[in-house]
C-alpha positions as CSV (number, residue, x, y, z in Angstrom):
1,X,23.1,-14.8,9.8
2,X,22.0,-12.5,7.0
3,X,18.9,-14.8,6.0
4,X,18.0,-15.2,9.7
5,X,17.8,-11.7,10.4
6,X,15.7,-10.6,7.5
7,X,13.3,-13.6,8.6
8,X,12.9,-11.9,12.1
9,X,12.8,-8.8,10.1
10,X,9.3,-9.9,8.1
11,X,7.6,-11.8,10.8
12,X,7.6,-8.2,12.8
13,X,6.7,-6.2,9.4
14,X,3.8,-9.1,8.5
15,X,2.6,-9.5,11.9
16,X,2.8,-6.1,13.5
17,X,5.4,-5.9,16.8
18,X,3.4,-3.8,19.4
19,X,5.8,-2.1,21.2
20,X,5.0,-1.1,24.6
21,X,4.8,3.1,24.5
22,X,4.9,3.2,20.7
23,X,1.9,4.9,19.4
24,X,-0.7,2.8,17.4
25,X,-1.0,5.2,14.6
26,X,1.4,6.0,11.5
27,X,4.2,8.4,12.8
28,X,7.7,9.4,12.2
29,X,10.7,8.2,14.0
30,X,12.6,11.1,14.6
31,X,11.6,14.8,14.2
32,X,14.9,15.1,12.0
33,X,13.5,12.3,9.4
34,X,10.1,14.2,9.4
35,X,12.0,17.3,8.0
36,X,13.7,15.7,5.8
37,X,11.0,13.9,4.4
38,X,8.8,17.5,4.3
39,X,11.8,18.7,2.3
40,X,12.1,16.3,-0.2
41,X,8.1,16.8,-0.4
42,X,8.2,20.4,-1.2
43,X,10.5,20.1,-3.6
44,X,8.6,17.4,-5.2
45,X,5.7,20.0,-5.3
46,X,7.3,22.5,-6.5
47,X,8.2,20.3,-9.5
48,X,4.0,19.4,-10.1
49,X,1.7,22.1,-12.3
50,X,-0.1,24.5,-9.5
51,X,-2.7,22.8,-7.6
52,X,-5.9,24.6,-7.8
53,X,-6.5,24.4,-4.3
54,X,-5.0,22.6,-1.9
55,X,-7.5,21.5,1.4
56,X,-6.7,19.3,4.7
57,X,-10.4,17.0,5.3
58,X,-11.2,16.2,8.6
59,X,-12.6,12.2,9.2
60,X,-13.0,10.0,11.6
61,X,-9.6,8.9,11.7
62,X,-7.6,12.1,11.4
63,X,-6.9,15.0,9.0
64,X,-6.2,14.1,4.7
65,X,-4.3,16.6,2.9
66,X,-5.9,16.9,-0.5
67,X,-4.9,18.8,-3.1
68,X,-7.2,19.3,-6.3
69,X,-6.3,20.4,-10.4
70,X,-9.7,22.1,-12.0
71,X,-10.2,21.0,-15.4
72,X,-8.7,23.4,-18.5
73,X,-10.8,26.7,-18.9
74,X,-10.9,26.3,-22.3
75,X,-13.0,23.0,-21.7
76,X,-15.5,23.8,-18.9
77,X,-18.1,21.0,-19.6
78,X,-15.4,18.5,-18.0
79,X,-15.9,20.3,-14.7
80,X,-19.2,18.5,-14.9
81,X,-17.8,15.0,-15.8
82,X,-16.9,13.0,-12.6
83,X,-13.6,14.0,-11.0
84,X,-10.1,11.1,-10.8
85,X,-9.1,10.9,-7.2
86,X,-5.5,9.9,-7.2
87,X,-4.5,7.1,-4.1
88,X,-0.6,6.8,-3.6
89,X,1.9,4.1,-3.1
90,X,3.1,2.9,0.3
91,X,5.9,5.5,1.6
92,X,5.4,8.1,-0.9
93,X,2.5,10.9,-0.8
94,X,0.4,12.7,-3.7
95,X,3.7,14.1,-5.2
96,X,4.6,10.5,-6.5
97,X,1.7,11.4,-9.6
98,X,4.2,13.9,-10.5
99,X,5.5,12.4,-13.9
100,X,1.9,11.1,-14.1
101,X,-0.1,14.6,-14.1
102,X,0.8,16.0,-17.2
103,X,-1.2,13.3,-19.1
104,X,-4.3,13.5,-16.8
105,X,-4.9,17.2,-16.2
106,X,-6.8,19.3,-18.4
107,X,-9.5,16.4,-19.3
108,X,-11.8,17.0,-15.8
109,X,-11.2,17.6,-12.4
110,X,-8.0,15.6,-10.9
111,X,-7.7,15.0,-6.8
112,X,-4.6,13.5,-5.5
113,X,-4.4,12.8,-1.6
114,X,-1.4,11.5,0.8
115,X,-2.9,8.3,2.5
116,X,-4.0,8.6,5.6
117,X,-1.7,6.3,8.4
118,X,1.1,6.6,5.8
119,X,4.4,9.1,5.2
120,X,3.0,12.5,4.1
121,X,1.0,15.5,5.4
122,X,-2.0,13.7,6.7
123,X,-2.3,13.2,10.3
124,X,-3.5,10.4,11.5
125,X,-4.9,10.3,15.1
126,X,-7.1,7.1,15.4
127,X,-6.0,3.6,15.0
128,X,-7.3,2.4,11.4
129,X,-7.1,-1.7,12.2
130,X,-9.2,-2.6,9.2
131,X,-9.9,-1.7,5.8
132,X,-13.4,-0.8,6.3
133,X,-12.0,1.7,8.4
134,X,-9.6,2.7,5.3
135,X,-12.9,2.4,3.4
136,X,-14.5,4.9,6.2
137,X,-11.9,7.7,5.9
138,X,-11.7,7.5,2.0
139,X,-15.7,7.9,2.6
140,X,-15.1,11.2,4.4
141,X,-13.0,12.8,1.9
142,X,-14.9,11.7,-0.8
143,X,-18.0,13.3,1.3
144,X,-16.4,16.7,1.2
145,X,-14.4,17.0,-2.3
146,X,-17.4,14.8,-4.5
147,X,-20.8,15.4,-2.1
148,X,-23.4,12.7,-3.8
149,X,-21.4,12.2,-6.7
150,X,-19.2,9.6,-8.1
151,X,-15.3,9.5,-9.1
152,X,-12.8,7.5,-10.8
153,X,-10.9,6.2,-8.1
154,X,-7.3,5.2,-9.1
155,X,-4.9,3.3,-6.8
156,X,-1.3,2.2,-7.3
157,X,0.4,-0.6,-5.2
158,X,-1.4,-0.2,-1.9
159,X,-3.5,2.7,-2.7
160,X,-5.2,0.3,-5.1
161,X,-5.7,-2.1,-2.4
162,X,-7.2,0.3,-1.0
163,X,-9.6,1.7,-3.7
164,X,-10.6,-1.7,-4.3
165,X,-11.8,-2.3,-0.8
166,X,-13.5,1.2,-1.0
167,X,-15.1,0.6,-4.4
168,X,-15.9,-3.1,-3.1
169,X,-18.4,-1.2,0.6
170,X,-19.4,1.8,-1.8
171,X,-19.5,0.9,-5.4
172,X,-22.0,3.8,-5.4
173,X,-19.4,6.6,-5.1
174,X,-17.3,4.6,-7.9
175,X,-17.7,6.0,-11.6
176,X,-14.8,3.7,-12.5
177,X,-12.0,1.8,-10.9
178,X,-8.5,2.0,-12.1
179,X,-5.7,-0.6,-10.1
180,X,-2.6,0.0,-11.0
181,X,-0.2,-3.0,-10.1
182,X,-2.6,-3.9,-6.8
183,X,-0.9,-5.5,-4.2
184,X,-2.9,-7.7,-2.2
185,X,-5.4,-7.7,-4.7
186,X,-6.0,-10.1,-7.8
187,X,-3.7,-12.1,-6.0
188,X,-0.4,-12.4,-3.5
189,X,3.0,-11.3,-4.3
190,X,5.9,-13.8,-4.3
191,X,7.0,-15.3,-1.8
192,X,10.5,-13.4,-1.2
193,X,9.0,-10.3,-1.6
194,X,7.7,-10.5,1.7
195,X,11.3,-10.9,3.1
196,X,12.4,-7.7,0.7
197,X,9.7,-5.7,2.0
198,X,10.5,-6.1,5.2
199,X,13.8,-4.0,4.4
200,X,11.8,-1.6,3.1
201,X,9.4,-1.0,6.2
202,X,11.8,-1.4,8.5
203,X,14.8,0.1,9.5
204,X,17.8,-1.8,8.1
205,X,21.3,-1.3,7.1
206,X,21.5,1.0,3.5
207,X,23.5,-1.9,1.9
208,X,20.4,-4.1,3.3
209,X,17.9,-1.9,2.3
210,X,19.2,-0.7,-1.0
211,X,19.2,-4.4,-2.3
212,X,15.9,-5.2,-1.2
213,X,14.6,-2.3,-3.5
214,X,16.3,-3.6,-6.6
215,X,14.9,-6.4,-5.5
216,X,11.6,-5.2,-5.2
217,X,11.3,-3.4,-8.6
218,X,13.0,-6.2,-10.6
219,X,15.8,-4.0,-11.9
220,X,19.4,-3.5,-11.7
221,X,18.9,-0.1,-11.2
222,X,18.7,1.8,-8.0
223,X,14.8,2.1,-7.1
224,X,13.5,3.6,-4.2
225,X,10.0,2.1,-2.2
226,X,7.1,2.2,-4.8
227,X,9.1,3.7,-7.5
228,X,10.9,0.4,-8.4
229,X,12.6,-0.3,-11.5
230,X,11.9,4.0,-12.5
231,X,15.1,5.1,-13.6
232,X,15.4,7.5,-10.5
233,X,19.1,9.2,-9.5
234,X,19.7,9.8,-6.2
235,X,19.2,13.5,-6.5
236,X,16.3,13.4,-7.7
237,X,13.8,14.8,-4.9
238,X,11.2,12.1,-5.7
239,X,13.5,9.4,-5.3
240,X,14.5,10.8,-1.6
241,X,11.3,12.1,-0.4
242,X,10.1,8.3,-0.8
243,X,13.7,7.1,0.3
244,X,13.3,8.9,3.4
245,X,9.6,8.1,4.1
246,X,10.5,4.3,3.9
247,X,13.1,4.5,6.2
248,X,11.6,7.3,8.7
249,X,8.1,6.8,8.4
250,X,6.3,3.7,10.7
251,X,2.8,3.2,9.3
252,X,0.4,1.5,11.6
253,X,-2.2,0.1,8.8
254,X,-3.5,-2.9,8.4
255,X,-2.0,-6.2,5.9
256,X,-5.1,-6.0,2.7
257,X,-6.2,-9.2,2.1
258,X,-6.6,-10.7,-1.8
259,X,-10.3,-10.2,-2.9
260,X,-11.9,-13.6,-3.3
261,X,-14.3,-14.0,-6.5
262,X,-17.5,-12.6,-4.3
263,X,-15.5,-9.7,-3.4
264,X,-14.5,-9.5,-7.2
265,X,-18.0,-10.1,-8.6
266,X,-19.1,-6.8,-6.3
267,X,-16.6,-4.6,-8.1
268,X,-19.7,-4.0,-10.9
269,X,-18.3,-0.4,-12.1
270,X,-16.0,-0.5,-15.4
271,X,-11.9,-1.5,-13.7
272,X,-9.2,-1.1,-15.7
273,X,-6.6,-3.3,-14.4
274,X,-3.0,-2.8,-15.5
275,X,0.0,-5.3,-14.5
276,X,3.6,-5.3,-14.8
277,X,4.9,-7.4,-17.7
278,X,8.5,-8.7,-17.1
279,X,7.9,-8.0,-12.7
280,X,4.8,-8.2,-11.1
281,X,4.0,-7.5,-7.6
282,X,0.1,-7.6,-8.2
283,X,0.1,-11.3,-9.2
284,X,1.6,-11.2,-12.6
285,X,-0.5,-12.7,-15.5
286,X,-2.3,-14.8,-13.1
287,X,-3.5,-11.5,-11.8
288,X,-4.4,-10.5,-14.9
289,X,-6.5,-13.7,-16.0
290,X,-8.1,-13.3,-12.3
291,X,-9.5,-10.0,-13.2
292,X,-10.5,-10.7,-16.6
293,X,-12.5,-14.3,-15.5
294,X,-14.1,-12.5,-12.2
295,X,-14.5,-8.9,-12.8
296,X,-18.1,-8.5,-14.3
297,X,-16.4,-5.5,-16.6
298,X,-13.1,-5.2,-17.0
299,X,-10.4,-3.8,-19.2
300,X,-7.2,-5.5,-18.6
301,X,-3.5,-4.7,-19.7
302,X,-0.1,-6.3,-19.2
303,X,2.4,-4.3,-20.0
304,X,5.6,-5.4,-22.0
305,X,8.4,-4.8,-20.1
306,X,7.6,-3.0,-16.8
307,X,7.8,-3.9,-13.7
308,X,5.7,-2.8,-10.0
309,X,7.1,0.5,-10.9
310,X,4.8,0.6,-14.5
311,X,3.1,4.3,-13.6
312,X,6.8,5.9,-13.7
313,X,8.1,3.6,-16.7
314,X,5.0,4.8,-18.8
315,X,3.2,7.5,-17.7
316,X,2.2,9.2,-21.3
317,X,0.9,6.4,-22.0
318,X,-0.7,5.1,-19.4
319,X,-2.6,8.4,-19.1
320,X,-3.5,8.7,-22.8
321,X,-5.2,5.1,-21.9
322,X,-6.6,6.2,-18.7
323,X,-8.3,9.1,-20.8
324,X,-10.0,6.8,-23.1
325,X,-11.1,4.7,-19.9
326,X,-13.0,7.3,-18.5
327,X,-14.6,8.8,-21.2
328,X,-16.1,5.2,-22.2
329,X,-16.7,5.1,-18.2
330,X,-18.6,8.7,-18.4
331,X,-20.7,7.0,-21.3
């Protein structure tokens, strides 16, 4: 009963049930989950170093909170250098960085956004069907927070679905791109994830849902969406602001598809590509031998020992690379 269920279950997610009266853009179920979620959110926020300012960008396809950390005073030329732009996991929001940010601030300007169609506090009010139409928003805020200059565009999970599309259309406005465990990307994810994620997206039993998360992050631990195998407890306001968004938040965006070598050979800026070494949901180390055959300049990691959740399990590090990156990006 249990396996025909969670069939049912990721037909619906993979497919998309349109259900008559439900709007066609990202929304929350209930006005209680959205205030949940917002409180977990603000307490995440609270826990990041001070935004410098913090702006809402009007596009095409609705409003995208952004919020922006100025490089260190005491080194002004990296003002000058091209800014990171920071693209979230599914169900989380810019505040997922937040273990992240103190190894990226201080070296230029840093710009994290919540994904537009997606739990957060951007509002999406037109149907984005397509990823040229995630390409088209991303355009729009890149428009207003970089005008006629480029930035290194990082995306985790889905958000580097996402910066790959954009970087793929407008390779342009990309001084470097950084995927970090793409999904839907250098290649598909197993099988059974499908069925797991569906859990995740949809709204299941805890028991259900709980399992389909350890699942998911290949741990024994207890993960929460894109966070995975990060050791996370449950009172941890990062762990329930993307708990709740999973399980209150519908997103109306649509499936990426895996970039084929054309695609690939079009990605001509410098990519860092890093994978999860003992759980993959980007492909695993066929991913990895993807990038490094078809990518016309890549640097590609797999890292010992993490899993989908690798930006929480070593974010020091991972920054302290990323830094490097960049400055051989700038050069």
């Amino acid at each position: 009963m249990l396996r025909a269920v969670v069939v049912v279950l990721a037909v619906i997610a993979l497919v998309g049930l349109v259900v008559p009266g439900e709007a066609q853009v990202g929304h929350f179920r209930t006005a209680a989950g959205r205030a949940d979620y917002l409180d977990a959110y603000e307490q995440v926020l609270q826990q990041l170093p001070a935004p410098s300012s913090t702006t809402d960008v009007p596009t095409a396809y609705g409003s995208v909170r952004v919020y922006e950390w100025s490089a260190s005073p005491s080194q002004p030329v990296a003002d000058a250098a091209p800014p990171v732009l920071l693209l979230p996991g599914r169900t989380s929001g810019a505040p997922m960085w937040r273990d992240n940010l103190p190894a990226l601030l201080g070296h230029r300007r840093v710009l994290a956004v919540d994904a537009l169609g997606d739990a957060g506090l951007s509002a999406q009010t037109v149907p984005i069907t397509s990823t040229a139409d995630q390409a088209a928003w991303l355009d729009d805020v890149l428009d207003d927070v970089s005008p006629g200059a480029p930035v290194h565009l990082v995306g985790h999970s889905f958000g580097g679905a996402t910066a790959a599309a954009y970087a793929r259309t407008r390779p342009d406005r990309v001084a470097s791109l950084a995927l970090l465990e793409p999904v839907f990307t250098l290649g598909s994810p197993p099988a059974s994830i499908y069925l797991w994620s569906a859990l995740v997206l949809l709204p299941a039993p805890r028991s259900w849902r709980d399992e389909a998360l350890r699942r998911i992050g290949g741990t024994d631990e207890e993960p929460r969406g894109d966070l995975g195998g990060r050791s996370a407890t449950a009172d941890d306001p990062l762990t329930r602001m993307i708990d709740v968004g999973a399980e209150q938040y519908t997103a109306k965006l649509p499936t990426p598809a895996v970039l084929d070598d054309t695609d690939l050979a079009r990605l001509t800026m410098p990519v860092y590509v890093a994978i999860g070494g003992a759980e993959s949901l980007a492909g695993g180390r066929a991913a990895a031998r993807t990038a490094r055959t078809h990518l016309p300049d890549p640097t590609v990691r797999v890292w010992p020992g993490t899993s989908h959740s690798l930006p929480f399990q070593v974010p020091g590090e991972l920054g302290a690379e990323l830094a490097d990156f960049w400055r051989s990006a700038d050069h």
